[in-house]
C-alpha positions in Angstrom: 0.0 0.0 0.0 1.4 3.9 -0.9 0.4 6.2 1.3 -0.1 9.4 -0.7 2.4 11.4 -1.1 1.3 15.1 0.7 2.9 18.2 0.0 4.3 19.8 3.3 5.5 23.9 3.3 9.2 23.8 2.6 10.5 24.4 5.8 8.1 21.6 7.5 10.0 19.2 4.7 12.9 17.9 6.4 10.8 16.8 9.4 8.2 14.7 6.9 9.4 11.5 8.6 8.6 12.5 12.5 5.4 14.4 11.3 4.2 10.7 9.8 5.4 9.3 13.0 3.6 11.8 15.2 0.3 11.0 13.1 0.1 7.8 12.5 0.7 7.6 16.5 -1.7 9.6 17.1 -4.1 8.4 14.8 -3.3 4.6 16.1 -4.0 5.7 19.7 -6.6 7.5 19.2 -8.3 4.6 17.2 -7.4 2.3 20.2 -9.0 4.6 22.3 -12.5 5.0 21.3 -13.0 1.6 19.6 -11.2 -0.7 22.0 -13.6 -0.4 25.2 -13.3 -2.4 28.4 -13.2 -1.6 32.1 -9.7 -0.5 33.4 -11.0 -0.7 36.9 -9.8 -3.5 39.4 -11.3 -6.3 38.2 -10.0 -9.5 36.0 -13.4 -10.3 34.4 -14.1 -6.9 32.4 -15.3 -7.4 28.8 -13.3 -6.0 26.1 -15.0 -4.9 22.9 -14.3 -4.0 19.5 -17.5 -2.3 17.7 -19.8 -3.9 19.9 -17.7 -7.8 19.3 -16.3 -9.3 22.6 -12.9 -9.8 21.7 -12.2 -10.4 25.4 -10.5 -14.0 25.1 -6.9 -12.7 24.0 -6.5 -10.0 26.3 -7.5 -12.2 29.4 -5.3 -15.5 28.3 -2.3 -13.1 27.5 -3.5 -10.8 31.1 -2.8 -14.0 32.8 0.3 -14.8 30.9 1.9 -11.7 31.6 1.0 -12.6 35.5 2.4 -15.9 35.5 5.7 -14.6 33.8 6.0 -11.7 36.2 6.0 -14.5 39.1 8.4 -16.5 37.3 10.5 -13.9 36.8 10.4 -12.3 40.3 10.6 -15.5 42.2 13.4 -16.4 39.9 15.5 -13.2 41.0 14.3 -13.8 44.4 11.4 -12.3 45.3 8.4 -13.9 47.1 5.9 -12.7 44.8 2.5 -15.1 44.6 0.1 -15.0 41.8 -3.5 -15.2 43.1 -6.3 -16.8 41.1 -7.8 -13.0 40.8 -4.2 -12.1 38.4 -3.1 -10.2 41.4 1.1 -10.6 42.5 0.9 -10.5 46.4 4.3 -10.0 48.3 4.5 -11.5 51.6 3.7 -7.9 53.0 0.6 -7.4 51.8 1.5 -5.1 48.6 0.0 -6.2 45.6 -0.7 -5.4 42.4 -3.1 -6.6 39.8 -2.8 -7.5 36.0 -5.6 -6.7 33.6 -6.4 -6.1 30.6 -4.8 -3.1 29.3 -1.3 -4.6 31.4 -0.8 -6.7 28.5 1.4 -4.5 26.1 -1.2 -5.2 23.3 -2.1 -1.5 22.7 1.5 -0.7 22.5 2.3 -3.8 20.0 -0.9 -2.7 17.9 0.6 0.9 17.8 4.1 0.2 16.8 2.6 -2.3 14.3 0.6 0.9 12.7 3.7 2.6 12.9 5.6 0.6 10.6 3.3 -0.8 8.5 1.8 2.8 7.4 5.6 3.8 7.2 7.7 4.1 4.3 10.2 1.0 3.4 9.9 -2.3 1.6 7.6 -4.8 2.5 10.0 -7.7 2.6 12.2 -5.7 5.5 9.1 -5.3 6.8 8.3 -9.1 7.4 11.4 -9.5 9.5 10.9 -5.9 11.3 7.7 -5.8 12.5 8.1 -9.3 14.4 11.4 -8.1 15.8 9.9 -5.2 17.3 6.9 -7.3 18.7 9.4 -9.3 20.5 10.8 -5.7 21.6 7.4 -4.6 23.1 6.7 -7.8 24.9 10.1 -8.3 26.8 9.6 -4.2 27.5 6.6 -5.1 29.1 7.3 -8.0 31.0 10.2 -5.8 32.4 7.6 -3.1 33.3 5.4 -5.0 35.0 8.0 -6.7 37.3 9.4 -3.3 38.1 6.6 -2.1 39.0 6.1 -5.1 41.2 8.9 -5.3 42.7 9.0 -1.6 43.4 5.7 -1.9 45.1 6.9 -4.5 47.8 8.3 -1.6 50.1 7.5 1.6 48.0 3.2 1.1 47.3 3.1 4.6 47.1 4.9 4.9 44.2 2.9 2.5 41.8 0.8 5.6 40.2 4.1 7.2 39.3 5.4 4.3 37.9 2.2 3.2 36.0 1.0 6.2 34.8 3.3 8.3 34.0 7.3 7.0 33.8 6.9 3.3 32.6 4.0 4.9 30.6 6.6 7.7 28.6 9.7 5.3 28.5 7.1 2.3 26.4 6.2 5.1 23.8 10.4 5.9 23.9 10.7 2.6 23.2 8.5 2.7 20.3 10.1 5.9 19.0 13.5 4.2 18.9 12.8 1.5 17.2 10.8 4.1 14.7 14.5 5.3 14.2 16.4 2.8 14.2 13.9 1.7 11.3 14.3 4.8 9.8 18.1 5.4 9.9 19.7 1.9 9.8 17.1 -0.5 8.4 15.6 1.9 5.3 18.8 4.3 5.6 17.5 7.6 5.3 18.7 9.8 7.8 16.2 11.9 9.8 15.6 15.6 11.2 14.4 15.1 15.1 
């Protein structure tokens, strides 16, 4: 598919790249955003919907995935983290957090699949690319949510700093660098940022 090809003022022009960046990001998350619709609040069971079909199955199996990888991990490192039937990583404390839905990294793996797939470049490097930087996302998000975790066992207070706003600003920094590296090294045209 071409995107077409739209005439930017002459100074804007060697910034083309970013500018498609910024909008296709935007336009991804803001797609996600309103047709995408489930409960963020604290419950395991919310129904996810896209244009009014349940497409709840994925995100719970890969919700509880995500959980049972964060124990793994944790314990492995040695932590005493438990995983409750409700998806929720207890430490022996009492501090827990719990892993829904929008925990799963799958908003962030649908955007930086819009973001190279509406991008310039070949197809064929895009075959190899795209996977790549779904592997990226995933092992980014498993490392987010056992920081977050494991901050949480003696620090609670700081989860909504964590959540909210740093891990949520480093993920789309993650994205943006492999935008660049995608740009610069794997198409090889150098970009204005």
């Amino acid at each position: 598919m071409k995107l077409p090809n739209l005439k930017l003022p002459e100074e804007l022009e060697p910034y083309r790249a970013v500018i498609l960046f910024a909008v296709i990001l935007m336009l991804s998350n803001f797609f996600w955003k309103y047709d995408v619709i489930g409960d963020e609040s604290e419950s395991i069971n919310s129904t996810i919907t896209f244009w009014g079909f349940d497409i709840t199955p994925p995100f719970t199996m890969m919700a509880h995935h995500v959980a049972h990888v964060t124990e793994s991990v944790l314990n492995f490192l040695g932590s005493s983290v438990s995983l409750l039937p409700n998806n929720s990583l207890r430490h022996a404390n009492g501090n827990s957090v719990l892993i829904i839905w929008a925990c799963t990294g799958l908003k962030q793996a649908y955007i930086f699949f819009c973001i190279i797939a509406f991008n310039r470049g070949p197809w064929i490097k895009k075959l190899w690319y795209v996977p790549f930087g779904l592997v990226v996302v995933y092992l980014f998000n498993i490392f987010r949510i056992c920081t977050i975790t494991a901050c949480i066992e003696y620090h609670p207070h700081w989860f909504n700093f964590l959540h909210l706003y740093f891990f949520k600003y480093l993920y789309y920094l993650v994205i943006f660098g492999m935008w660049v590296f995608w740009e610069e090294r794997i198409i090889g045209k150098r970009i204005n940022v």
